[in-house]
Every structure is written in structure tokens, then in C-alpha cells.
SEKE-643083 format. One record per residue: residue in three letters; x, y, z of N, C-alpha, C in turn. Coordinates in steps of 0.05 Angstrom, whole numbers. Each point is the difference from the previous one (the first is absolute). Layout:
REM SEKE-643083
ala_X_Y_Z_X_Y_Z_X_Y_Z .
...
REM end
This chain:
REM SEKE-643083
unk_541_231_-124_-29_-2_3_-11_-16_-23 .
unk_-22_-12_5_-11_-22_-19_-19_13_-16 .
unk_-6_-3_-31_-14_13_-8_-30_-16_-5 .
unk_-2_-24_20_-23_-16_-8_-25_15_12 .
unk_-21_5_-20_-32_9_10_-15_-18_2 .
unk_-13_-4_28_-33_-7_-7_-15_20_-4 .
unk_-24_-14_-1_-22_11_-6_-4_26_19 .
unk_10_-7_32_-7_23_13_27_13_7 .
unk_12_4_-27_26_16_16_26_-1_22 .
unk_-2_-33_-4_7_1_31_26_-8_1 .
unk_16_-10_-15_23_-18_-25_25_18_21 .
unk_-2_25_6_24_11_13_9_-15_16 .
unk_-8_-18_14_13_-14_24_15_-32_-6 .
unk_-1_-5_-26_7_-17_-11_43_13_-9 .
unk_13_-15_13_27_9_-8_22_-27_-16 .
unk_-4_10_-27_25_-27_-10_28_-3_19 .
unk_1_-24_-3_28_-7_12_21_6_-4 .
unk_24_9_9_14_-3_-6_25_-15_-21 .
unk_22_10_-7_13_-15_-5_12_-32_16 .
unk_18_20_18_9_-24_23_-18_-21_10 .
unk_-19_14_4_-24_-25_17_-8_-19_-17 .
unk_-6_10_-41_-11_-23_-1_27_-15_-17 .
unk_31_12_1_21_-18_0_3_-24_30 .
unk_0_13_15_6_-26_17_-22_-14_-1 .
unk_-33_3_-6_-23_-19_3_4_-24_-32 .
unk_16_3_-15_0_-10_-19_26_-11_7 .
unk_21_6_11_21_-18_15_-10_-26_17 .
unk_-29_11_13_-1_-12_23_-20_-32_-13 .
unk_-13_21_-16_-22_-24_-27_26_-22_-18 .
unk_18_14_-9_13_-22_-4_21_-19_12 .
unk_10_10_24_8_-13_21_-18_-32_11 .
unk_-24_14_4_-23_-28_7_4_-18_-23 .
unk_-5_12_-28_-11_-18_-16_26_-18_-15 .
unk_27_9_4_22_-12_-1_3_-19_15 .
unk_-10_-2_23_12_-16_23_-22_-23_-4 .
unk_-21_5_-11_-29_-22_3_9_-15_-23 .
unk_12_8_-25_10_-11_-23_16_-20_2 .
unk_11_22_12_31_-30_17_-7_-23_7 .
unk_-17_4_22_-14_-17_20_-13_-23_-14 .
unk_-21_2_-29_-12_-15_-13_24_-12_-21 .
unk_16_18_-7_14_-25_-16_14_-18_24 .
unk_14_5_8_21_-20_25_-26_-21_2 .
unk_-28_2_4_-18_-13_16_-2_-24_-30 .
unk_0_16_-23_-13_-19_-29_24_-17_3 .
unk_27_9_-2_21_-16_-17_3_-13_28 .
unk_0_-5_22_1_-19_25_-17_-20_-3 .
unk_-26_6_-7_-23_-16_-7_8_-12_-24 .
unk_9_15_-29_-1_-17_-22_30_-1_-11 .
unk_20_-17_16_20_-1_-4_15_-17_-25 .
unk_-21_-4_-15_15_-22_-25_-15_7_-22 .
unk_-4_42_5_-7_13_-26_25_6_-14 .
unk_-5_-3_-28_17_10_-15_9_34_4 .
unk_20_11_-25_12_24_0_-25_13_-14 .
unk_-8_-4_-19_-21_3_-16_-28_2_16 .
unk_2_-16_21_-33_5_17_9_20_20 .
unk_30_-1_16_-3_19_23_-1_30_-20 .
unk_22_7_-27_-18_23_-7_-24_8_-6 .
unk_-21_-19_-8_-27_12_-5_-11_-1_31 .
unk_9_-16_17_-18_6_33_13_26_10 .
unk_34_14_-9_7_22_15_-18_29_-22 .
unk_-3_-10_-23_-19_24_-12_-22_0_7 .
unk_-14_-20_2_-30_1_19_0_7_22 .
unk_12_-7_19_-4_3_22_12_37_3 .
unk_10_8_-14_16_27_-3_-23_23_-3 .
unk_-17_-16_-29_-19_14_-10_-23_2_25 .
unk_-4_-23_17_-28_-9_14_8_25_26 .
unk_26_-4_16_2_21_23_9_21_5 .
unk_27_6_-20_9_28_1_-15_21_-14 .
unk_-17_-9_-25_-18_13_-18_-29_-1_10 .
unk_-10_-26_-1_-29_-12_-5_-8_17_42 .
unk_10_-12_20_-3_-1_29_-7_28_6 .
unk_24_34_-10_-16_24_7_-16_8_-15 .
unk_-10_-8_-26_-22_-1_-11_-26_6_10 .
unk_1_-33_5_-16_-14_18_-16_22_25 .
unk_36_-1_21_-8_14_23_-9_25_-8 .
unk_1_14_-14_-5_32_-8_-33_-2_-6 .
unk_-9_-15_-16_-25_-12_-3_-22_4_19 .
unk_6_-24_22_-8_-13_20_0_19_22 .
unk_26_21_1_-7_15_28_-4_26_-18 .
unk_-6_9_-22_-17_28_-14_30_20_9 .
unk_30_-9_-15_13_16_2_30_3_21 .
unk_0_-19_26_9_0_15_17_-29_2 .
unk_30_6_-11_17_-19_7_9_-2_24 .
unk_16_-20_7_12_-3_23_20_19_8 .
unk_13_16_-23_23_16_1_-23_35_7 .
unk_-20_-7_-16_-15_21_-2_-14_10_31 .
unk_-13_-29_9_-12_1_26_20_6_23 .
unk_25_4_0_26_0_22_0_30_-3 .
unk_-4_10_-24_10_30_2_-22_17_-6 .
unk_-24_-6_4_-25_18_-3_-13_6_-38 .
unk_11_-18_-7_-9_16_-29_-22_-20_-13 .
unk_-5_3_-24_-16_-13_-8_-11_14_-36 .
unk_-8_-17_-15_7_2_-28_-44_3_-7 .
unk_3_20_-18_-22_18_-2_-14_1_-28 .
unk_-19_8_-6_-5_5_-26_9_33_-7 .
unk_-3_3_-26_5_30_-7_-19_26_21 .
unk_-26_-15_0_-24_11_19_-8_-7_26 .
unk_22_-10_3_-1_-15_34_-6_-19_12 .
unk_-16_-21_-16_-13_-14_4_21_-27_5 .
unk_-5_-21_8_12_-33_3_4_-6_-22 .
unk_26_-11_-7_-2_-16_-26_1_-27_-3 .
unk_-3_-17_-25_-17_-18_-7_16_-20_-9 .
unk_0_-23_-3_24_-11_-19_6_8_-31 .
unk_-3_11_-14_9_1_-19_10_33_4 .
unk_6_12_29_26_21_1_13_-19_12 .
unk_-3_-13_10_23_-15_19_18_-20_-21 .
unk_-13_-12_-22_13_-11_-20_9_14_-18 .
unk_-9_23_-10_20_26_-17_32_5_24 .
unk_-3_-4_18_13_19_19_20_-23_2 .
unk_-7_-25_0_22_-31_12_10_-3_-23 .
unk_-12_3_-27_16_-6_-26_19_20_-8 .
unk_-8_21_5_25_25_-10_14_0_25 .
unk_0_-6_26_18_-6_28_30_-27_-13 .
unk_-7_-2_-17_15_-28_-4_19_9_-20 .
unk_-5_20_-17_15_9_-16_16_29_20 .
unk_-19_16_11_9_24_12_18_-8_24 .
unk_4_-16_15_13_-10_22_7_-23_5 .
unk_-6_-17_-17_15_-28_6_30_3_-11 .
unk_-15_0_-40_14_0_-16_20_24_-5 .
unk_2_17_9_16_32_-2_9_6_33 .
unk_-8_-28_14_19_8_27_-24_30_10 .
unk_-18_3_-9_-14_38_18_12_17_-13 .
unk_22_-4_-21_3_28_-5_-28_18_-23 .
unk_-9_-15_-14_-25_13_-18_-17_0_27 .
unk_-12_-8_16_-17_11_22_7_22_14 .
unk_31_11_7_2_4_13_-2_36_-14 .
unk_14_-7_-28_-1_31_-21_-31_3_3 .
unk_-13_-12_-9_-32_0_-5_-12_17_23 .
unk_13_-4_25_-11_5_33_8_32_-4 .
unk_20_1_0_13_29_4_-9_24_-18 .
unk_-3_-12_-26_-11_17_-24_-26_12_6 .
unk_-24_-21_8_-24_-4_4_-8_27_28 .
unk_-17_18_-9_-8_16_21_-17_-19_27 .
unk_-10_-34_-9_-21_-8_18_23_-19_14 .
unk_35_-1_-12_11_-24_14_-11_-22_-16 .
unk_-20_-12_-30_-12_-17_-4_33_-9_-18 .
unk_-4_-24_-4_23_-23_-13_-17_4_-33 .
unk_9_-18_-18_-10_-12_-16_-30_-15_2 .
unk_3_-18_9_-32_-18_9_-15_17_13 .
unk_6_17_10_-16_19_19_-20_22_-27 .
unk_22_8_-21_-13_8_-15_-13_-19_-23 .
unk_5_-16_-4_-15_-15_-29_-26_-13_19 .
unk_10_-4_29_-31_0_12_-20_15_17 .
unk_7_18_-10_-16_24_18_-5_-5_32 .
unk_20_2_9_7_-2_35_24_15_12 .
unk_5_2_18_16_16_16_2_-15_31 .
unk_19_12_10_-1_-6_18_4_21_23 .
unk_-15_-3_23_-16_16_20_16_-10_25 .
unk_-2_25_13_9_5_38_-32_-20_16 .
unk_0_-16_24_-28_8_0_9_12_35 .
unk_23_-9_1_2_18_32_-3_31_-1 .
unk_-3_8_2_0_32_-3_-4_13_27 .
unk_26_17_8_0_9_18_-18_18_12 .
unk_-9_3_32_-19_20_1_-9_22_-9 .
unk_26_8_1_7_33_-10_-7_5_-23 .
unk_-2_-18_-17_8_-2_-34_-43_5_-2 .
unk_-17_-7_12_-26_-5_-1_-15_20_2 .
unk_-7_27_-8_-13_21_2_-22_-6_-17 .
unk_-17_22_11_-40_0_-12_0_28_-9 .
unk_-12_-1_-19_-5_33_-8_-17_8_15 .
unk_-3_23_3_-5_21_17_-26_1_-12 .
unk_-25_-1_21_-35_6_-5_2_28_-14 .
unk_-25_2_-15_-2_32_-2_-23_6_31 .
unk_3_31_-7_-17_8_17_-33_-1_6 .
unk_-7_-5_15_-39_-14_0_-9_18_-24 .
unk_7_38_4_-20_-1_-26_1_6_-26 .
unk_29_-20_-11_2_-6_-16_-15_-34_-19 .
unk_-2_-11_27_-9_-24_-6_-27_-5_-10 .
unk_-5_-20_-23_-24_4_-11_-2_24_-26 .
unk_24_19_3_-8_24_-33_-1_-22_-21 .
unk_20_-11_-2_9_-7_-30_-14_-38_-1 .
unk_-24_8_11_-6_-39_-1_-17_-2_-18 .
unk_-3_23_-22_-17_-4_-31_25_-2_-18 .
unk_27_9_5_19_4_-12_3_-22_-22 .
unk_2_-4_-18_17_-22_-23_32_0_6 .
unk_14_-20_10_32_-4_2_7_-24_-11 .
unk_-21_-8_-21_9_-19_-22_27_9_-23 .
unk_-10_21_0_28_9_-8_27_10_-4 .
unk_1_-2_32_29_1_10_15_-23_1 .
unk_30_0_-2_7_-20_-5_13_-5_20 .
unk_12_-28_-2_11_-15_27_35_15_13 .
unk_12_10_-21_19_10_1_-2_33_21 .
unk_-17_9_-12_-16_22_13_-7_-13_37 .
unk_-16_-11_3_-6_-15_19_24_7_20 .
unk_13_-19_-17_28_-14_11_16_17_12 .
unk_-6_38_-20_14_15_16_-16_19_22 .
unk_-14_7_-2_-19_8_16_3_-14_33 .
unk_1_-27_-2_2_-13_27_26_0_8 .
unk_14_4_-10_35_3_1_1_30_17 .
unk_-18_16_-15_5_27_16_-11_3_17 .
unk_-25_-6_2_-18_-4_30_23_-14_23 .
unk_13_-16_-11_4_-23_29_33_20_5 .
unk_8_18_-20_26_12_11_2_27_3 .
unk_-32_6_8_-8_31_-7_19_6_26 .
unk_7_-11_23_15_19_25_29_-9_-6 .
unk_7_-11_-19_33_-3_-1_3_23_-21 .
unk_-17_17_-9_6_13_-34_6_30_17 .
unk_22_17_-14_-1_24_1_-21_17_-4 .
unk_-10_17_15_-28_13_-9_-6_12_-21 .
unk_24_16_-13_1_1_-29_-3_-20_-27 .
unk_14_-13_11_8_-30_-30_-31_-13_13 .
unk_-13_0_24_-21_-24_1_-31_20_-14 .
unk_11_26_8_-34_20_-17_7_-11_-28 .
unk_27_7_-18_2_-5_-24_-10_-29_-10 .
unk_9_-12_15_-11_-27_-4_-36_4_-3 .
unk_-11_5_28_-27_-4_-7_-13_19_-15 .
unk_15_19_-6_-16_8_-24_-1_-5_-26 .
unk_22_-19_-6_5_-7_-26_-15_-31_-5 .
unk_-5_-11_28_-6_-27_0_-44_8_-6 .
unk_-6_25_11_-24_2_3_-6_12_-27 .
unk_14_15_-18_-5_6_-24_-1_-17_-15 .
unk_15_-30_6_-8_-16_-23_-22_-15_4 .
unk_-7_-13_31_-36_-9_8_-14_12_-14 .
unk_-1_36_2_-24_17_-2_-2_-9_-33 .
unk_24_9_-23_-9_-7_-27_-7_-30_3 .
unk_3_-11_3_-16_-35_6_-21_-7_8 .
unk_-5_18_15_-41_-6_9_2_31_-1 .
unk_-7_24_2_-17_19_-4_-4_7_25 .
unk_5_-8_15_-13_5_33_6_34_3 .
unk_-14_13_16_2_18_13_14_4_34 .
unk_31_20_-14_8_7_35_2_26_2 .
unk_-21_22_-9_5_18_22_-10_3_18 .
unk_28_13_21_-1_-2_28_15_-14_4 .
unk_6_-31_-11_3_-18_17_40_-5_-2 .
unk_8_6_18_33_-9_-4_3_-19_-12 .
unk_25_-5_-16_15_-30_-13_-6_-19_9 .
unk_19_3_30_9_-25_9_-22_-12_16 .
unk_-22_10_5_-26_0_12_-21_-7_-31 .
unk_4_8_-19_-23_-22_-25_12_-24_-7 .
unk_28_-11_6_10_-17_-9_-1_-14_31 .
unk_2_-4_13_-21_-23_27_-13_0_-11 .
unk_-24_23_-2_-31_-10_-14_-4_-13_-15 .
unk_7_0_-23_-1_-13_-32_15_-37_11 .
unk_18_2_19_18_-25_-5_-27_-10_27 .
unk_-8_11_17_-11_-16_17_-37_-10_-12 .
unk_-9_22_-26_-15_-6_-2_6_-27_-20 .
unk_20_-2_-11_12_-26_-17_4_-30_10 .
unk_6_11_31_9_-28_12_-31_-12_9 .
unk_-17_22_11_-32_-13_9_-10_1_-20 .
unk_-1_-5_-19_-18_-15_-29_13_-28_-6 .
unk_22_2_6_13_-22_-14_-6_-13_36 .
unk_3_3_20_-11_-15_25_-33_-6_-4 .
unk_-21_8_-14_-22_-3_2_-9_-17_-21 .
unk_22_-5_-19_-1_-14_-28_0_-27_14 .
unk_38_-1_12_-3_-30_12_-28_-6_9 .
unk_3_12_27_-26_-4_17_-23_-18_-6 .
unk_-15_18_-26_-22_-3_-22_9_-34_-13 .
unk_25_2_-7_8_-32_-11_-3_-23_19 .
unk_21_10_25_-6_-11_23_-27_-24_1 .
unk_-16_32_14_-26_-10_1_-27_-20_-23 .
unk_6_10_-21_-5_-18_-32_12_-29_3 .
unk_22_6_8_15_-31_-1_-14_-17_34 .
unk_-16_9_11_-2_-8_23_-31_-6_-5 .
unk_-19_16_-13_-26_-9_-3_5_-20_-27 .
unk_9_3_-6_-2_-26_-31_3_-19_17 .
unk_29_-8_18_2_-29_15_-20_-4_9 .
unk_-13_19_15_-25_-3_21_-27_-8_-17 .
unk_1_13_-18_-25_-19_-29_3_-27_-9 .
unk_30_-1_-6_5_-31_-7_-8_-15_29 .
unk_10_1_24_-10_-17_18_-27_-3_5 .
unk_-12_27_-8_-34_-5_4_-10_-14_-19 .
unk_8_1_-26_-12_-19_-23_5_-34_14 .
unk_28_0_2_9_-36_5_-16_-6_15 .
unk_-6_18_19_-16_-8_17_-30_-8_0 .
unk_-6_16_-17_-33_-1_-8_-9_-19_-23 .
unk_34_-19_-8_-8_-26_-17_-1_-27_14 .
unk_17_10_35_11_-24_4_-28_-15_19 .
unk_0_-22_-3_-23_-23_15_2_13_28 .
unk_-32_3_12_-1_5_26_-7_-36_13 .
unk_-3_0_22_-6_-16_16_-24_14_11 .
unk_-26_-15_-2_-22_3_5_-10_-13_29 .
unk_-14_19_20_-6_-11_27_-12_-17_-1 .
unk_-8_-26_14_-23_-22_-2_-22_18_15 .
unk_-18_-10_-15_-34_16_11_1_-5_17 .
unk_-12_0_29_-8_-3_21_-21_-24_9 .
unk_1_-10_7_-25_-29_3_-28_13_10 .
unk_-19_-3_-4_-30_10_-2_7_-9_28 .
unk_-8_11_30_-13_-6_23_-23_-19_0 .
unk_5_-17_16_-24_-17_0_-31_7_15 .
unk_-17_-12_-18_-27_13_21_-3_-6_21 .
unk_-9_14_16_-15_-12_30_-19_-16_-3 .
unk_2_-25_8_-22_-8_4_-26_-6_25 .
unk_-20_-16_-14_-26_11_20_8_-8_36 .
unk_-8_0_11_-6_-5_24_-14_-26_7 .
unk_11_-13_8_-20_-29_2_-12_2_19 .
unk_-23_-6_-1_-29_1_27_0_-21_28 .
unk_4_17_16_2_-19_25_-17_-27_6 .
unk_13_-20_2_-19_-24_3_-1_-15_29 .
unk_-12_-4_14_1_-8_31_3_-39_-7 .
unk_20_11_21_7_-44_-13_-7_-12_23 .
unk_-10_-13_-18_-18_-27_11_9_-18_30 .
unk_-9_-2_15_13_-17_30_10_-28_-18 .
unk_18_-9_20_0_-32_-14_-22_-16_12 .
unk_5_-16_-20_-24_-35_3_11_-26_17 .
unk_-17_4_24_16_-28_13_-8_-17_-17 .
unk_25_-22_-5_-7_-29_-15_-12_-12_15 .
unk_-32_-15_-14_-14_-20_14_18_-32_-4 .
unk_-5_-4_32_11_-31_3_-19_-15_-13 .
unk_17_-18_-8_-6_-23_-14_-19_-20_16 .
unk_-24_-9_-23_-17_-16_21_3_-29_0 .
unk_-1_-16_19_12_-19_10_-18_-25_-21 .
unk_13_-16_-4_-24_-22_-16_-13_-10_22 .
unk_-28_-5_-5_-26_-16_10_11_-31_10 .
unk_-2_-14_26_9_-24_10_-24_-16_-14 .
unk_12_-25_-16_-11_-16_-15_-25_-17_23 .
unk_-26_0_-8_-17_-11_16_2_-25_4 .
unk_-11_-16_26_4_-31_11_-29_-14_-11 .
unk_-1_-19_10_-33_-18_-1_-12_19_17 .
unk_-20_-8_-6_-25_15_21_-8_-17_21 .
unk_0_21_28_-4_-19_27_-26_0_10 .
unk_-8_-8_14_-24_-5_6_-8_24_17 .
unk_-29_5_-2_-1_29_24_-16_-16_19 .
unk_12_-21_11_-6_-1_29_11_22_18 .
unk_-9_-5_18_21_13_26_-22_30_-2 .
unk_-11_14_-13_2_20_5_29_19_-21 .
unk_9_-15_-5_25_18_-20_-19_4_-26 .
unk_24_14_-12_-12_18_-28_26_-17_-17 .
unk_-16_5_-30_14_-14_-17_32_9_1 .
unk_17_0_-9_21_6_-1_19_-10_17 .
unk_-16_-10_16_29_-24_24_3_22_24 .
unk_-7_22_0_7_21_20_-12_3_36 .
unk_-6_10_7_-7_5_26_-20_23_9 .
unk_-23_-12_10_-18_34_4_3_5_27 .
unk_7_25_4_0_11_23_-23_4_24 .
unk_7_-8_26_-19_-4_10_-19_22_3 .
unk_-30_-4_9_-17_16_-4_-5_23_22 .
REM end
């Protein structure tokens, strides 16, 4: 069983690896990275065939250093723990506290790998493994990591047991700042195997486990059974530390939501165009009765240029004309 705690107690379901498993995943890590080695020199000295003795050893030490060393580095890095040998067999490489680790475990862990298993053939990894209650190697310890199950069988997955409704809520003034993680650690160990324990050895247990809570916070149990204040105390532990997140959660969620309202309240709007004033009506123009047309006057004819003057015999009139009879 793993002895890693969080914050909410919960670290029991976390199980270090094995021996065997993480021997063949480091078989299987250097199997790949042997074969890719290969692969790049055959590819350099094909390509640069009129290198000296002197250049192909500094390209087989580089290239040595760059993939069998530098490559699971790298990968350990980049996937937070999970080699290729690691990812085939469920495991995966941890902090002391559970957490992902970072490059500089993954480079404590590839530089002492080179002395612990290249150079000694696995046998210093392999003493290191066996000695070690976590299975950790050398690099495992100078960098605070381990290495972790993450398959975990169904069976293997138990919840501690609720306390009873009216227990819930006594101890939520309680102080359990001062219990320690180790304490914790056992407390939920007994909860989750309270029906595998002999009924004798499991009372002894919770009474010995509840005498040391009680001197640690002061709480008050009479009345209240062992194995029944220790749910309480551990469940009122796990919903503080769930309401803590929560509370962060949510903090980390209104700050974003401030910063976007600020950016926002600097950034240029785009302003509507006003609207165009409606035009006025105008007046009504006053009915006017139109005018008939104008026949054109014909043109008057010129005056026939006058003759001599005739005599007014006859009874005629001047003008040469004719008078009608009477």
C-alpha cells in the first residue's frame, strides 16, 4: 500500500509498482531506445561516409548521449511520467505527493539511470528496487518520485464508510489542523478494511486510533462509538478540504471573468451611425385651373399693290370692281 497523502486523504488508492513490472518496462524503454540508436547511426555513417575514426567516435558519443539518455528524458517530460515501456504496462512515475513530474525529476532520474542501469548492467537498480519499501531505484530517490500502478483493479477501490446522519455536522467547529497525515493515513486504512478485520483486533484498532484524534483536537465522544467518530472526523476532513477547492475553484473563475470585463471595457467600440433627420413635409401646392389653348392667328396676307386710277365712267366705283345690280 502507498503511503502518498493528499490533502483529502485519499493517497490509499495509489499502489507503487512492482518489482517485475517496472523491470520489464525499463527492458522495454531500453529495447526502443537501442534500436532508434542503431537506426541513426547506420543512417549518419551511410550519409557521411568519408568521416574519419576520430569523427565517427564523437557522432557515436553524441548520438548515444542525444537517444538512449537525452530521448526518455525528454519523453518522461513531455508525457508527465509515462514511457513507452511505462504506458504498455500501466505505470507511471510520480512525485513524492502525487503529483506529475517536471523535468528536472525526469533529468535527476535519466542521469543516475545511466550509471544505475546502463553502466552496472541493472544490477545497482535492481538492489536499490528490492531494498526500497516504495520499489524506488536510486534516481527515484535523489529525485523525489516513485513509481505508481495506475490500473488498479476493481476490487482493490473501496470508499470509507459514511458516518451515521446524526453524527454528521458534530465536529464541524472541530480544529484537525493538528492531526497528522500519517494519522490520516491510518484512520482511512481502517475505515476502508473495517469488514475484513476480526472484531476484536478491528475494536482495538479503533480505539487506539480514536485516542490519538481525541488528544489532537479535544473533541468530545461520549456516547459516540470509535469506529463511528472516526467516519466523522475523516468525513468532516474530506468536506473542508472539498469546499476549500471549490472556494479556489470559484476565485480562480471570477478573477478570469474580471480580467475579461476589464479588456473589455478598454477595448474600442464601434459606434452606430445616427439616423438621418426625416425629411419635412412639404406644403401643398394650390390648385390652379389651366388655361384652354390659344388658336394661332393666321397670318395676314400682304395688301395687292395699287394700279393707275380708272375712270368712274360706267357707273363703276373706283377700284376697277363691279356694283351689283340694283
Amino acid at each position: 500500500m502507498s503511503q502518498l497523502v493528499t490533502g483529502e486523504a485519499v493517497a490509499l488508492e495509489v499502489r507503487p509498482a512492482q518489482f517485475p513490472s517496472r523491470a520489464l518496462a525499463v527492458v522495454l524503454d531500453l529495447l526502443v531506445a537501442l534500436f532508434a540508436w542503431f537506426v541513426v547511426l547506420m543512417l549518419l555513417f551511410a550519409t557521411l561516409s568519408s568521416v574519419d575514426e576520430a569523427a565517427a567516435a564523437a557522432l557515436s558519443v553524441g548520438t548515444f548521449l542525444l537517444i538512449p539518455i537525452g530521448a526518455p528524458i525528454a519523453v518522461e517530460t513531455l508525457s508527465r511520467g509515462r514511457s513507452l515501456g511505462k504506458l504498455a504496462l500501466g505505470l507511471r512515475v510520480v512525485r513524492d505527493d502525487g503529483g506529475p513530474i517536471g523535468f528536472r525529476h525526469a533529468l535527476v532520474r535519466g542521469l543516475l539511470g545511466m550509471f544505475e542501469i546502463l553502466m552496472t548492467f541493472g544490477v545497482v537498480a535492481c538492489i536499490a528496487s528490492l531494498v526500497s519499501t516504495r520499489g524506488r531505484r536510486l534516481g527515484d530517490v535523489f529525485a523525489g518520485t516513485m513509481v505508481v500502478r495506475e490500473r488498479v483493479p476493481d476490487g482493490h477501490l473501496t470508499s470509507t464508510p459514511p458516518p451515521p446522519p446524526w453524527l454528521m455536522g458534530r465536529y464541524s467547529a472541530l480544529d484537525l489542523s493538528a492531526v497528522p497525515d500519517d494519522l490520516w493515513l491510518a484512520v482511512r486504512q481502517y475505515l476502508t478494511r473495517l469488514g475484513q478485520l476480526d472484531p476484536a483486533v478491528g475494536h482495538g484498532m479503533a480505539q487506539r486510533l480514536a485516542t490519538e484524534v481525541v488528544a489532537r483536537t479535544g473533541a468530545q465522544v461520549e456516547g459516540v462509538p470509535a469506529p463511528q467518530f472516526l467516519a466523522a472526523v475523516l468525513y468532516e476532513r474530506q468536506t473542508r478540504e472539498a469546499a476549500r477547492a471549490q472556494a479556489a475553484a470559484l476565485a480562480r473563475a471570477r478573477a478570469q471573468g474580471a480580467a475579461g470585463a476589464g479588456a473589455a471595457a478598454y477595448a474600442p467600440t464601434e459606434q452606430a451611425p445616427a439616423p438621418s433627420p426625416a425629411p419635412a413635409p412639404s406644403a401643398p401646392m394650390p390648385y390652379v385651373t389651366p388655361m384652354p389653348p390659344v388658336a394661332p392667328t393666321p397670318p395676314v396676307p400682304p395688301a395687292p399693290s395699287a394700279g393707275p386710277a380708272a375712270p368712274a365712267e360706267g357707273g363703276g366705283r373706283a377700284g376697277g370692281g363691279f356694283a351689283p345690280p340694283a
